[in-house]
C-alpha positions as CSV (number, residue, x, y, z in Angstrom):
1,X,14.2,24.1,-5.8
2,X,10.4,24.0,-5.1
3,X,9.0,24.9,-1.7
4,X,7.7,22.0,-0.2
5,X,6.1,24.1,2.8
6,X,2.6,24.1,3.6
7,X,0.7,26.9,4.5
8,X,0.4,26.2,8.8
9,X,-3.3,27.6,8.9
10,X,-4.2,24.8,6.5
11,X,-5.8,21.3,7.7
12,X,-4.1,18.3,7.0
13,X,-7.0,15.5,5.6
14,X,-5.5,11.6,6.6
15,X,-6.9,9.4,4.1
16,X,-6.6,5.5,6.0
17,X,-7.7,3.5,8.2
18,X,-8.7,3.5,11.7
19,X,-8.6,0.3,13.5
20,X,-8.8,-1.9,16.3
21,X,-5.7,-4.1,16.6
22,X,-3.9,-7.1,18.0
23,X,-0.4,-6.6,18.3
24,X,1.8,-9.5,19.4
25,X,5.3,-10.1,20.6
26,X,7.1,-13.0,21.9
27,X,8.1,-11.6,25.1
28,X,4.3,-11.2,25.9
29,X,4.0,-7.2,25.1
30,X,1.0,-6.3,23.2
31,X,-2.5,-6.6,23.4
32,X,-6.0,-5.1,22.0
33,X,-5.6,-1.7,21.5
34,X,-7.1,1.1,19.2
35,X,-4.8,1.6,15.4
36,X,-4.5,2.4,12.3
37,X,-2.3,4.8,10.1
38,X,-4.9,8.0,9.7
39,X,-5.2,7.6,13.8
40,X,-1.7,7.4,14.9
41,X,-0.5,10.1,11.8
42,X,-3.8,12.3,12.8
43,X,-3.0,12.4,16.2
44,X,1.1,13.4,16.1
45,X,0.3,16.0,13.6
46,X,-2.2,17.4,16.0
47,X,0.1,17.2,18.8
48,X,2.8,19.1,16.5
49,X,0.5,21.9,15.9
50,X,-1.3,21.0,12.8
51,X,-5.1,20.7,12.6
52,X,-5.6,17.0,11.1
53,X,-8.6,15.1,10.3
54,X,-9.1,11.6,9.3
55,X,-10.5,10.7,6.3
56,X,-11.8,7.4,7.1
57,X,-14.6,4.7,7.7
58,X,-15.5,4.1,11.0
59,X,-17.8,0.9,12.3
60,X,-20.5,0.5,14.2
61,X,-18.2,-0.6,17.1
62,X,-15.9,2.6,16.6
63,X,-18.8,5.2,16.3
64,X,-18.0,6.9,19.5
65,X,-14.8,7.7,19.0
66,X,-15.4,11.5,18.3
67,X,-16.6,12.0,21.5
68,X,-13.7,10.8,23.5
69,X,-11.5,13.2,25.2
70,X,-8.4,11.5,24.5
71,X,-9.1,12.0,21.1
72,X,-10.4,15.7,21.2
73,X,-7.3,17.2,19.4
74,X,-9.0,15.9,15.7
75,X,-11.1,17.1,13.3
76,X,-13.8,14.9,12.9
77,X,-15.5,16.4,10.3
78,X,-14.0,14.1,7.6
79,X,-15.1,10.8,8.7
80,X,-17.9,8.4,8.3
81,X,-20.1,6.1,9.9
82,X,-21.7,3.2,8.8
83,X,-23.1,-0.1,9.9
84,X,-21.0,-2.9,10.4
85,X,-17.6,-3.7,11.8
86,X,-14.5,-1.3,11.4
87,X,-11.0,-2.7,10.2
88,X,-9.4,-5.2,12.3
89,X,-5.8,-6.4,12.4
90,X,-3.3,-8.9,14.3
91,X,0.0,-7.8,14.2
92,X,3.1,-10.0,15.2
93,X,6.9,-8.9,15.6
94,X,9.8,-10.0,16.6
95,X,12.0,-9.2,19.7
96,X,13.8,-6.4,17.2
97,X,10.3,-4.6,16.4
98,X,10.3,-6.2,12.9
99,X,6.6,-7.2,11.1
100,X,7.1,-10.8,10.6
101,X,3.1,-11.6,10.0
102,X,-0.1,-9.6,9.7
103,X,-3.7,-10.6,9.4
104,X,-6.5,-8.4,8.3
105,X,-10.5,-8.0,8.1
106,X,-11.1,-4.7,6.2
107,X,-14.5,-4.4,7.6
108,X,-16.3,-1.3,6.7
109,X,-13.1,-0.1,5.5
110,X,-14.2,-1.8,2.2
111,X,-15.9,1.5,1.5
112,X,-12.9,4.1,2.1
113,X,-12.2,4.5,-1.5
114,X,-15.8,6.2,-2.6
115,X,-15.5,7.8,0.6
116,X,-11.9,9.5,-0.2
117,X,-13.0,10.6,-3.5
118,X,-16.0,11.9,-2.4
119,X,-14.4,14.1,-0.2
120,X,-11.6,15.2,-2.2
121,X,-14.2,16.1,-4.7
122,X,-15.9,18.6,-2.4
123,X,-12.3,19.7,-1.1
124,X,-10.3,20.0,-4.4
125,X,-7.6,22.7,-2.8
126,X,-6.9,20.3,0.7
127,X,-3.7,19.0,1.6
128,X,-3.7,15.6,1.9
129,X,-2.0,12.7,3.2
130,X,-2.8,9.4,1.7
131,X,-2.1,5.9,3.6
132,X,-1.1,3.5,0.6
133,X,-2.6,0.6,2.1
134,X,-5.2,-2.1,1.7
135,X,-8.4,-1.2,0.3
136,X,-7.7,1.9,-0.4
137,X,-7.4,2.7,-4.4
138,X,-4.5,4.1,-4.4
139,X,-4.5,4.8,-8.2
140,X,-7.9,6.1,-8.1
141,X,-7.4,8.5,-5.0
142,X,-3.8,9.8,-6.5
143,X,-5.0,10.3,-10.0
144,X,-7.8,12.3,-8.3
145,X,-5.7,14.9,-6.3
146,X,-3.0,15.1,-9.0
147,X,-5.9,16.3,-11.5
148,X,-6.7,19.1,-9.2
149,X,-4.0,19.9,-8.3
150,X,-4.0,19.0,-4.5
151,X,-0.9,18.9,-2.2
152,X,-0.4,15.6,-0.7
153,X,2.2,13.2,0.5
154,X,2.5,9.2,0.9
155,X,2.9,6.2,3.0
156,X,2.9,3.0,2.6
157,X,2.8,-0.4,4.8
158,X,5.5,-3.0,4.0
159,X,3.5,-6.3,3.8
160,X,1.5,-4.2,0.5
161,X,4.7,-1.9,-0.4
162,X,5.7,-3.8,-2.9
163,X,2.7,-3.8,-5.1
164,X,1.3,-0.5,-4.1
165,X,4.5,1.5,-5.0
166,X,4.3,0.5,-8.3
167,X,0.7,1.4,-8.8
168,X,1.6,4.6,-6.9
169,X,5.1,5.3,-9.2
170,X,3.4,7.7,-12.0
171,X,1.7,10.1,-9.4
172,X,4.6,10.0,-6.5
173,X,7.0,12.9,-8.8
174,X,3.9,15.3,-7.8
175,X,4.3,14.4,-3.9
176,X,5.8,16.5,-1.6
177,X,7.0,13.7,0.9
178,X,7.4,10.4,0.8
179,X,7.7,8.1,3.9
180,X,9.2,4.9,4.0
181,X,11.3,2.0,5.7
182,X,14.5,1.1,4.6
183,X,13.5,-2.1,3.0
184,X,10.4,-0.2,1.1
185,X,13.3,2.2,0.1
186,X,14.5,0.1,-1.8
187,X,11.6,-1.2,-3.2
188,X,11.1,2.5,-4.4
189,X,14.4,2.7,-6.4
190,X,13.3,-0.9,-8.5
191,X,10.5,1.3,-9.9
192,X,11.2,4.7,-10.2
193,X,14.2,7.3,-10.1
194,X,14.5,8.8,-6.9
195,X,16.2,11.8,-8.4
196,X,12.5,12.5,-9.4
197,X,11.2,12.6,-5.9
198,X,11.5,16.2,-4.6
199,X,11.4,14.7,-0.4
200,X,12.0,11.0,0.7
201,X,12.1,10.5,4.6
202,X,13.6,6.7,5.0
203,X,13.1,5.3,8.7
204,X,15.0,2.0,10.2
205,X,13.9,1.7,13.1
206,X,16.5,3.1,16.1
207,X,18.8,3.5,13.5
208,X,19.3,6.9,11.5
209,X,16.2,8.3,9.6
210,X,17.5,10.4,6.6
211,X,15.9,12.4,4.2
212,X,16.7,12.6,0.6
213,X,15.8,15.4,-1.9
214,X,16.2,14.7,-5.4
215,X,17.8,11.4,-4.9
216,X,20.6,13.4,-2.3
217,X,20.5,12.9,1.4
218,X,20.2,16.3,2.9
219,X,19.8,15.7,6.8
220,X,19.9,12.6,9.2
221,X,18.8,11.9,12.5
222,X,19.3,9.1,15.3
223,X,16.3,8.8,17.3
224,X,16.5,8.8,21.3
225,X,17.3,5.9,22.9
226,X,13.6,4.3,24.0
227,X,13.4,0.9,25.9
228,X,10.2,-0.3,23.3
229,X,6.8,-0.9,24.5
230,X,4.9,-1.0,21.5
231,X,6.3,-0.3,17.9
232,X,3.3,-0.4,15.7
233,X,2.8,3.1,14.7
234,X,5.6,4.5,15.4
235,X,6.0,5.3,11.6
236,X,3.3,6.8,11.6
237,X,4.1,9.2,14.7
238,X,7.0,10.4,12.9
239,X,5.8,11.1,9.7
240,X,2.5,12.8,11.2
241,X,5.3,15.2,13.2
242,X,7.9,15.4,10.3
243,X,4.8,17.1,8.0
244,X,3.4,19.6,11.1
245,X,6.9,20.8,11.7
246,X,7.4,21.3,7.8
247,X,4.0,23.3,7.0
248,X,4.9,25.3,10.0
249,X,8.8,26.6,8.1
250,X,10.6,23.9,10.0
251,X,13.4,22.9,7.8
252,X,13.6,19.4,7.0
253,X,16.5,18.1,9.5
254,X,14.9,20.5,12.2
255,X,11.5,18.7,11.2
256,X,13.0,15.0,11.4
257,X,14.7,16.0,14.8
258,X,11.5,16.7,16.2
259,X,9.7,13.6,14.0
260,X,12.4,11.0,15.5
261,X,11.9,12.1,19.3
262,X,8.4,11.8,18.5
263,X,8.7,8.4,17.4
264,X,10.8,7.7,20.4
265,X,8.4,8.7,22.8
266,X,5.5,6.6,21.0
267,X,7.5,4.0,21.5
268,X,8.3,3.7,24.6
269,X,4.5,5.3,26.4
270,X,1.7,2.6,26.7
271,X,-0.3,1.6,24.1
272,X,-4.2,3.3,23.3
273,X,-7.0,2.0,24.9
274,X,-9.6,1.5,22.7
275,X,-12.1,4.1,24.5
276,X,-15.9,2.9,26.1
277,X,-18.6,4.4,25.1
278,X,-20.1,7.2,27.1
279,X,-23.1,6.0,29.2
280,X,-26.6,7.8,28.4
């Protein structure tokens, strides 16, 4: 059985987006707030004791963001600014937290591709986490850290899952985790064997999250009950906590315990503001 631990002292690079989003919900929750999968995944890995650093393309409207103190837990070392606007996107669910219709402007985002390469050129031996979303070229960026050799694990976004997982399937036998929905889940098993996947973590929701090794479930976990203020992201959380707990010897159903409370908490604390820009 391979060892799917990382080394704790070792800095976990986010490749994604960061964002500034719309969420909507027909009981009136949501609002503007600040998004994206290399923020929110960043963020709980940093919380969980990992260093983390987005790999990403930030706007001329998001610029400040690495001076903010809520955000002082990343490394921002890994991003880039340039001119223009940074990803936006309007987000609508349903009463049962279920993405039912998304819009997008990619923004500067356009760029995160030569971006990601760049940098995993200059950091060949990083451990990576790659967002399998929208513009990202995911073939590109995983063909890249496969030839050298690089440790990295995968996401992906269920309005794009179908058609990225397939462009993903020849490099995700060389990932150490996987993170999906249940519905992407099964997308997964139309296109590749999932007793070649060494770790699958499958979220639905409040129900159980399980993880699978080989194509076996070896651990479960219910998450706390949480009365839900915002659910976009919440994936994210728990797969940002699940890989922090893991490179620090967690075992995996001690490292989905902590991922699912996590992801229970998100849920139910107040959105993030998207922070003002320091004056003078």
């Amino acid at each position: 059985m391979p060892d799917l631990l990382e080394d704790s002292m070792e800095r976990l690079d986010v490749i994604g987006n960061i964002s500034r989003d719309r969420t909507r919900y027909p009981d009136r929750r949501g609002g503007y707030r600040l998004g994206g999968a290399a923020l929110f995944l960043s963020l709980a890995a940093a919380r969980a004791g990992r260093r983390a650093a987005p790999v990403c393309v930030l706007g001329d409207d998001l610029a400040h963001l690495p001076e903010s103190p809520v955000l002082g837990t990343l490394d921002w070392t890994a991003r880039i600014q340039v001119e223009g606007a940074s990803t936006t996107f309007d987000l609508e669910y349903d009463l049962h937290g279920e993405l039912v219709g998304v819009g997008t402007e990619y923004g500067v985002a356009e760029g995160l591709t030569e971006h990601a390469l760049r940098h995993v050129d200059q950091h060949p031996s990083g451990t990576y986490h790659v967002c399998c979303r929208r513009p990202l070229d995911v073939a590109a960026v995983l063909d890249r850290l496969a030839a050298y050799g690089s440790g990295f694990s995968v996401d992906f976004f269920l309005p794009s899952a179908e058609d990225m997982i397939r462009v993903a399937a020849p490099w995700l036998p060389k990932a150490t985790t996987l993170f999906v929905n249940a519905a992407e889940y099964q997308l997964l098993k139309q296109v590749i064997d999932s007793g070649a996947l060494p770790e699958v973590v499958v979220t639905d929701g409040p129900r159980a999250a399980v993880v699978h090794r080989f194509g076996r479930q070896v651990t479960s976990a219910v998450p706390p009950p949480s009365p839900p203020r915002e659910v976009s992201g919440a994936g994210d959380t728990l797969a940002g906590t699940f890989l922090a707990h893991r490179s620090q010897g967690a075992t995996a159903a001690q490292a989905l315990a902590e991922a699912t409370s996590a992801a229970a908490r998100y849920v139910a604390a107040p959105s993030l503001p998207i922070p003002a820009p320091r004056r003078g």
